[in-house]
N, C-alpha and C positions, 0 to 999 in steps of 0.2 A: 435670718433670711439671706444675706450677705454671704454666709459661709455657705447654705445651700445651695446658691446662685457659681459659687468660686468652684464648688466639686461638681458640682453638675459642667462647668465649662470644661475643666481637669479633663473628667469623665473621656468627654465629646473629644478632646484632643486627642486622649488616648486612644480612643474610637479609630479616628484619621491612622494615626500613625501607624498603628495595629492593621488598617486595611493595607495601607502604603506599601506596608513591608510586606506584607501578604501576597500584594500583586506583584512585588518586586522579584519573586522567587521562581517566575516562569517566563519565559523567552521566544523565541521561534528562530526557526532554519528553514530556509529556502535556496533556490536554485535551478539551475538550467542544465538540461545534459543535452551535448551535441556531440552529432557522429562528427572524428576528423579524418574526412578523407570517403571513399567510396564503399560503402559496407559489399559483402559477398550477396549474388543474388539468388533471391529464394527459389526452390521448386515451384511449382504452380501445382493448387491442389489437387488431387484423383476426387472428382467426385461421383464414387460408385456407386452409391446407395440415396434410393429417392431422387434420383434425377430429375424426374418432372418440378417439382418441388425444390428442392434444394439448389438445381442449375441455377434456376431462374435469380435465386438469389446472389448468387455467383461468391461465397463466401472466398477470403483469401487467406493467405499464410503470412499470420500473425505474427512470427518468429522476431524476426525482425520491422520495426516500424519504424520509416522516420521520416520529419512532418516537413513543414516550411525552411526553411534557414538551418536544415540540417538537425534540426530537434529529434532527439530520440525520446520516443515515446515507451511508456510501458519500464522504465528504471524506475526502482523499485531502494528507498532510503529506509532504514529502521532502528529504531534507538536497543542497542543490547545489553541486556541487565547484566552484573556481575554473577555467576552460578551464586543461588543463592540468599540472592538479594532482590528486594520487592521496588519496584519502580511508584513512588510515588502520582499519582494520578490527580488531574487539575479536577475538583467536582465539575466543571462544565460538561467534562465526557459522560458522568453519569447518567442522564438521560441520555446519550448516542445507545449504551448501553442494554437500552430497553426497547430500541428501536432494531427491526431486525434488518439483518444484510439480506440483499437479493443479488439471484444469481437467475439471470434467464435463456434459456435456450433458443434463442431468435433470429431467423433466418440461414437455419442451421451452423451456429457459430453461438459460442457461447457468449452473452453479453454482462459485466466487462470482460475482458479478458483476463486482469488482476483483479481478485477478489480480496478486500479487508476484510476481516473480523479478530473481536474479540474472545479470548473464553469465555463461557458464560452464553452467547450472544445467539437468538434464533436466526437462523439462516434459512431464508426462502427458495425454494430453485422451483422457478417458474418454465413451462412451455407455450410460449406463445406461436407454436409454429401447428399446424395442424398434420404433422407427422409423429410420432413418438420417437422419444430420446430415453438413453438412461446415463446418470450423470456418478460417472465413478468416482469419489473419492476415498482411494484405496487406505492413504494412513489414518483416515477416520473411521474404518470399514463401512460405507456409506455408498451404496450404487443401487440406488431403484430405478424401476422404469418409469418416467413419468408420459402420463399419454396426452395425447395431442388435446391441447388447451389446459392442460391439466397442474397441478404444482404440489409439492410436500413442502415438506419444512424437518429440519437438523437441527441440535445444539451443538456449539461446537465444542466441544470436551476438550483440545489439547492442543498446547503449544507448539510450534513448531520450528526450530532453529534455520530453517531455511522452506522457501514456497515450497505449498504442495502440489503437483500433479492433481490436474483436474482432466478427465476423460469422456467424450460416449461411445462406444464399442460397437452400438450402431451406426454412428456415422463415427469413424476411425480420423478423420483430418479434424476433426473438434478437441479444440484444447484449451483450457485455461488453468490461471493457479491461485491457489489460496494462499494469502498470507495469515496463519493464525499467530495473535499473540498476546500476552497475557496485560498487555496494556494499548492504549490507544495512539502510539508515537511514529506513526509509516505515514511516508507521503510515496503517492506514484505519477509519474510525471505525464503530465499531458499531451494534447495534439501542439503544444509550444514548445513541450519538452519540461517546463517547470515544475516546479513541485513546491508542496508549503506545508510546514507542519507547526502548529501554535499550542502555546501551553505545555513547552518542555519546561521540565525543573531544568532550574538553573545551573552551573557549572558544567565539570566537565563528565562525560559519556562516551562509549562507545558507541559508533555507530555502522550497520553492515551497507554496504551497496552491492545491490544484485540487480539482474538482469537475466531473462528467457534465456541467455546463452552462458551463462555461470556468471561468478562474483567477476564482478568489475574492480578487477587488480590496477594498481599503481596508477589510477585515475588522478590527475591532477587535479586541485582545487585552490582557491582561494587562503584556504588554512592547513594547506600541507595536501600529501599524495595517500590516498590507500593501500594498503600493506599489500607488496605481489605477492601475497599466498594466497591472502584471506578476504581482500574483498574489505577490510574493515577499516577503520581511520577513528582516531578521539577529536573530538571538537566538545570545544566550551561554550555552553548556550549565555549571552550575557543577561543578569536579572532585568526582565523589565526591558527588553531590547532584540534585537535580531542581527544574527549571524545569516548573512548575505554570502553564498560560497561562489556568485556569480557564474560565467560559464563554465560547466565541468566537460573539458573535451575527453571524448572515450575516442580511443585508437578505434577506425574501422575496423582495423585486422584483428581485435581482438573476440568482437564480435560474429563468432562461426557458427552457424545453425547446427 
């Protein structure tokens, strides 16, 4: 009974420990992107088509966003695999995975403006406006018409090394873009400018920073600057803990529509 009692506790410890280590093997990254200094100002939109309708909503030019306290919105962070190599995946994201992305066409402007997904992943594109859109995404060969109130749905087939271009040809000033990628590791930063990405494997990564106006070159951080080429920078996620990159200031000037 006694020896029963001693492996059955064994057991249960090795249980803990076995989770311990488990959970110790994923991390997160977070952060704040701020404009330094006065960004270029935007065009105001031409809104030709569907006036009556569309005016009223007064949509704007997304290009550049930036919030309170200088937060830019709409920067775009993403974990990049070695060519080759398969990004381990936390099982938490699995059911994200079966849940589909939506993309809505709303008050003639596409809503959000950065679009996540997965490969694999059904993708909705909704129109809640009671004019017809058609929503082109040309490197997925994907642009139907969807008509007013109406919606389809996509799988999204293929990875893509940087956002895609998202379009409607009917109304020409609507834009958004698709982030596709073969894992669930992008954060896009909000009307604060932050962003939060949980459940990266641990160590070190690459990772890309981009933005509506190209990669975000020699972006300062907390743990070093982004490559002026490439937009890209290594960081090391700690097990079981977060890498805080705090304010990331983006040169205004780099920022050109």
């Amino acid at each position: 009974m006694a020896k029963h009692f001693f492996a059955l506790i064994i057991g249960l410890i090795a249980t803990l420990i076995s989770n311990s280590s488990s959970a110790a093997e994923w991390g997160t990254l977070k952060g704040r992107f701020v404009v330094d200094g006065a960004p270029a100002k935007l065009q105001p939109l031409v809104i030709n088509k569907d006036p009556e309708y569309c005016g009223q909503h007064n949509p704007v030019n997304e290009t550049i966003v930036v919030g309170k306290n200088n937060a830019l919105v709409n920067a775009v962070v993403y974990l990049r695999a070695p060519l080759g190599k398969k990004v381990e995946i936390n099982p938490e994201y699995e059911a994200d995975l079966k849940k589909p992305a939506v993309l809505d066409n709303n008050g003639c402007s596409f809503k959000p403006h950065i679009l996540t997904a997965r490969v694999g992943q059904k993708i909705v594109v909704k129109n809640s406006d009671p004019v017809g859109h058609n929503t082109n995404v040309t490197a997925l060969s994907f642009n139907p018409l969807v008509p007013a109130k109406g919606e389809t749905e996509m799988v999204d087939g293929q990875a893509s090394a940087i956002p895609t271009p998202i379009n409607c040809n009917i109304h020409p000033w609507m834009k958004a873009y698709l982030v596709s990628l073969n894992h669930p590791y992008v954060g896009v930063s909000g009307e604060d400018g932050s962003f939060e990405i949980k459940d990266i494997p641990a160590g070190p990564n690459e990772y890309q920073f981009w933005h509506e106006t190209g990669y975000l070159r020699n972006v300062k951080t907390k743990s070093g600057a982004t490559d002026p080429r490439t937009g890209r920078i290594k960081l090391t996620i700690p097990a079981g803990g977060t890498l805080d990159l705090g304010d990331i200031k983006v040169p205004a000037g780099s920022l050109r529509p």
